[in-house]
Steps between C-alpha positions, in 0.01 A plus 500: 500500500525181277523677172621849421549623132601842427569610159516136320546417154620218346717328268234355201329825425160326392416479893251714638452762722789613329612603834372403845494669823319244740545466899301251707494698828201315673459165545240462178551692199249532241534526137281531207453525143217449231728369294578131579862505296569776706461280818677220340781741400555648878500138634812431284649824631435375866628178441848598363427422190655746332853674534528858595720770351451814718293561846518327817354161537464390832309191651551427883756792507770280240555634149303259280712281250295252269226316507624205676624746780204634454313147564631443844312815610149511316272311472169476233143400623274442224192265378575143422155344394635192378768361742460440846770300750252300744511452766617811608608422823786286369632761208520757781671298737742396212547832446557636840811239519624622189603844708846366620460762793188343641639182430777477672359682801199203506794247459710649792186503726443201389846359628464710784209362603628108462803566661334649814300201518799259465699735737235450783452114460841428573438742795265337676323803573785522763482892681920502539569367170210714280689774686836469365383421177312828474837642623665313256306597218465857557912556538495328126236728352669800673790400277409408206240851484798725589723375263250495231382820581868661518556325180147617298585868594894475426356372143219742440744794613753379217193472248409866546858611487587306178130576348556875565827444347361352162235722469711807528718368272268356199307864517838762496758241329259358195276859504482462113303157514144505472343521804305146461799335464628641826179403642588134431820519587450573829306240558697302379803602769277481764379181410853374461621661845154381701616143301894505673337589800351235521730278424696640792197442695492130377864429612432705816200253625719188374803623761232555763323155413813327597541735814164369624539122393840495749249581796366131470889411547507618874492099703863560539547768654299388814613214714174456733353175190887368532552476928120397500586256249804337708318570853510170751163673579190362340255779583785717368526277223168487397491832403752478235241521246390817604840719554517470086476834319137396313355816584754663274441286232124598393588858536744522292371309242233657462689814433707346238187361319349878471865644440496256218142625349671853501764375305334316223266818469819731471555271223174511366591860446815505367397225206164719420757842518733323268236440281363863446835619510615360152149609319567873671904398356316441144296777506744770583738355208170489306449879558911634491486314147189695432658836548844422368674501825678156408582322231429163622369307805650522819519226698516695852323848517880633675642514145302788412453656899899557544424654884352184552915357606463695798169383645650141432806568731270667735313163491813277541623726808148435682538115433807507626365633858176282466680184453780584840197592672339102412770321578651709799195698676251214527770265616559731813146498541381189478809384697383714801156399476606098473657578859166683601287175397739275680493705824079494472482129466775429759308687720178245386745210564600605841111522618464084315812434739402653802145343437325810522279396153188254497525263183112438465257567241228736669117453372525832315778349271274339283231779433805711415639253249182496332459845523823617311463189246171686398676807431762277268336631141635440149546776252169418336315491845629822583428658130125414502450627870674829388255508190201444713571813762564700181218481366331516806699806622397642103159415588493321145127335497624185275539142518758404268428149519172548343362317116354899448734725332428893421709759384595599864587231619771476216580871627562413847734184394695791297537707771577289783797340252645881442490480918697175537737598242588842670401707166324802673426663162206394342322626230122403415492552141097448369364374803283716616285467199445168520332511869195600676491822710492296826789267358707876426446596864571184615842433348563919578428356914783225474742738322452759809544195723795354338658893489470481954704159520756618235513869396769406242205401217396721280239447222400645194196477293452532157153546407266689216276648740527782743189369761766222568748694644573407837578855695282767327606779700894424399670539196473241212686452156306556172643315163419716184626616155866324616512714854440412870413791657389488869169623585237555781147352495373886492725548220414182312153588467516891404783378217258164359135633599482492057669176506355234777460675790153632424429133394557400841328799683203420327267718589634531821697793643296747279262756629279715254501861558313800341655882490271807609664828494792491701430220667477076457232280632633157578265297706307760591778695637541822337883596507673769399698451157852312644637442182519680149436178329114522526452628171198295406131619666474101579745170488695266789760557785741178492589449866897307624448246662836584752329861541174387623531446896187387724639750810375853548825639698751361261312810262431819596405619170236225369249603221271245588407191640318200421330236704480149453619143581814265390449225284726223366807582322505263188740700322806517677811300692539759720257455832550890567341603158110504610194511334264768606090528370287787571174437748304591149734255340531782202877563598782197541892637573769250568735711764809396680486482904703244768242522662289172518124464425226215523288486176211771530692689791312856429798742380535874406760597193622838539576669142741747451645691223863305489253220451380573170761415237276589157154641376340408199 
């Protein structure tokens, strides 16, 4: 669930709905209103826009804060008929490298890649030696991954302990305070402790940098280069150049390089934390001042949340243990791993000394090299590959190097930029009305195949007409007179059949019908009276669309049937909403069925009495 409001109202009391219960339990979420300042007016809401004084305000599951929070998590598609970034290829690539988590994973593939390549060259392509260097690297990896790993959960345990600890705190030790400002405040805490995490983190990976870079520093402890060296033996001698430790070398540079990437991105983090931390830091002296909880500004949030001294000390106690850990734990690991290495590549040097390895290039060495030089592939490369199975894996019919330009094309670029940047909420606000019924179902088919490769986006529609709602036999939002109420399709149409509904069932769902006695003849059909309403000798049945059904055994009680074929459904996004004529073309129904049909596929439509919804 992406968004969940219960009970929300907010702060400036001009906003409307004055208060908002909203949930986006499916995957798309329609909602509409007549009114277009309505619309305009809930798209603020969704974007953050505005702040809230009572309810629950949830996106993603995290207490909303402000609109730049607020930002990070939504995003708007609309319209833009006057700007267009060509070629599109390149502003989607650009932006795919903007997300620092797909960049740095292309970059540390990237140096993977070259440094496999290098690794093997200086190989030879030699069986014994690609052996110990797969040895080599994997006792590396299996240290560097534990001791990350030990050191990720040892921080995110601490984060939910201290997070707990400030949230317990701000709601029973500042219970006065309004509840928005609480809301802020703890995000602000947990953006300050996620902040000193990592900055633990940061001085964790330096300590374990250095750990790795003393694995290079190995030549010494290994006397096989030295006596080969000072051997009277030449064919001993002659192998000097091979009883180094260059296997080592690639290996562990290679690791350094990506345990560098992780560190500039911790970095990355912290600055970009820092940042949002002093405008959360304004805005909660912005808001105490507001309510006369201070006098002045504070220049660190702790002044006014006294508790706070003891999460500090519980923070200083955990750094204390972090940093002993550093400096004392990876030294006796890495130590007994340096003796591991050596032993492996002694082992190597014994088989060069005893002449059991073959120094030749074999004729596969070549084809190899060329081989893993292919797979060598900048960050650029690797972005526009990744862009090209995307939208082939969307099934997004485009080419966004072409001079044409239409409005979905524009959409697409939108979308596929809310992908990159990892914001799974979108909301379509006016879109709809500016496309064709096969552009609707079309961009409705890439939304169902973007929600099976990532089930984390959600989207959300804003739109002035109900035949655009994407799931007609789910619940949808309705804007009107300053509400959103949530409503069925059935519902819709019984509540606006006066309003627009009958505008768009024109003529179509409505069956004349004359009284006789005690009995009404619809069709031809002479039924006995079902409902009291037929108080005129002559008028209409008005049929639901959801009640209709086109199977006999689903109905046991059906007043009467009608025959007749399907036609094409011009009306409505939703491919299970069918149109249905009569063989004397005098009747025309639009029904909803999963089952599907051919155009002119010969149908029956079984009527029943839950299917009527008003007489006139």
């Amino acid at each position: 669930m992406s968004f969940e409001m219960k009970k929300v109202t907010f702060i400036n009391k001009k906003v409307t709905p004055i208060e908002v219960d909203f949930e986006t339990n499916d995957f798309i979420t329609s909602v509409i209103a007549n009114n277009y300042d309505e619309l305009k007016a809930f798209k603020n809401i969704l974007i953050g826009k505005h702040l809230v004084r009572t309810g629950s305000f949830k996106i993603n599951g995290f207490d909303k804060v402000n609109k730049e929070w607020t930002k990070k998590h939504v995003s708007v598609v609309g319209i833009n008929k006057y700007f267009r970034k060509w070629p599109e290829k390149f502003w989607l690539s650009t932006s795919l490298l903007w997300n620092k988590d797909y960049y740095n994973n292309a970059k540390i593939n990237y140096i993977n890649k070259k440094y496999d390549y290098l690794s093997f060259l200086t190989s030879k392509n030699i069986k014994e030696d690609l052996i110990i260097r797969e040895k080599i690297e994997k006792m590396i990896l299996t240290f560097i991954d534990s001791s990350v790993e030990i050191e990720e959960q040892w921080l995110k345990d601490f984060l939910k302990q201290i997070v707990e600890f400030n949230n317990k705190n701000i709601d029973e030790k500042n219970d006065t305070l309004e509840e928005h400002i609480k809301i802020i405040a703890k995000d602000y805490y947990l953006l300050y402790e996620k902040t000193k995490n990592y900055e633990l983190l940061e001085t964790f990976l330096q300590s374990l940098w250095d750990k790795v870079y003393n694995f290079i520093e190995l030549t010494s402890l290994c006397k096989c280069e030295y006596i080969s060296k000072k051997s009277k033996d030449k064919s001993i001698k002659k192998l000097t150049k091979h009883l180094n430790f260059n296997q080592v070398n690639y290996v562990v540079r290679k690791q350094l390089k990506i345990i560098d990437i992780k560190i500039n991105y911790i970095r990355f983090k912290i600055l970009r934390n820092e940042q949002v931390l002093k405008n959360l830091k304004k805005q909660i002296n912005f808001e105490l001042l507001k309510v006369n909880k201070i006098n002045k500004k504070l220049k660190n949030p702790d002044a006014y949340f006294f508790w706070r001294n003891v999460g500090i000390d519980q923070r200083l106690e955990f750094v204390l243990k972090q940093e002993k850990m550093f400096f004392d734990g990876l030294s006796d690991e890495s130590t007994t791993l340096r003796g591991k290495i050596v032993e492996v590549v002694h082992g190597y040097h014994k088989l060069v000394l005893d002449k059991k390895v073959v120094f030749k290039k074999n004729e596969e060495f070549k084809e190899k090299a060329k081989l893993l030089k292919s797979e060598i592939k900048s960050m650029a490369s690797q972005s526009k590959e990744y862009i090209n199975e995307l939208v082939e894996k969307l099934d997004l019919k485009l080419d966004l190097f072409s001079i044409k330009w239409n409005t979905v094309i524009n959409i697409w670029f939108q979308i596929l930029k809310c992908i990159f940047l990892n914001k799974y909420n979108i909301v379509f606000y006016k879109v709809l009305e500016k496309l064709s019924l096969e552009e609707i179902k079309e961009l409705f088919y890439v939304l169902k195949n973007i929600n099976k490769l990532n089930n984390k986006f959600n989207f959300i529609f804003l739109d002035n007409k109900v035949q655009n709602v994407a799931n007609l036999d789910k619940d949808f939002y309705v804007l009107e007179k300053s509400k959103i109420n949530k409503t069925s399709f059935s519902s819709y149409i019984k509540d606006n059949w006066k309003n627009n509904a009958s505008e768009i069932f024109y003529n179509k769902n409505k069956i004349s019908y004359t009284k006789e006695k005690d009995k009404v003849n619809i069709l031809n059909n002479k039924i006995k009276l079902i409902k009291s309403d037929f108080i005129n000798d002559s008028g209409f049945v008005l049929l639901d669309p959801t009640r209709l059904t086109n199977k006999k055994k689903e109905n046991k009680n059906n007043l009467f049937d009608i025959k007749g074929y399907i036609k094409e459904n011009k009306i409505f996004t939703d491919d299970k909403v069918k149109y249905f004529v009569s063989s004397d073309k005098t009747i025309k129904l639009y029904f909803y069925s999963n089952d599907n049909f051919n155009l002119k596929d010969k149908v029956n439509i079984y009527v029943t009495e839950d299917a009527i919804f008003k007489i006139t």
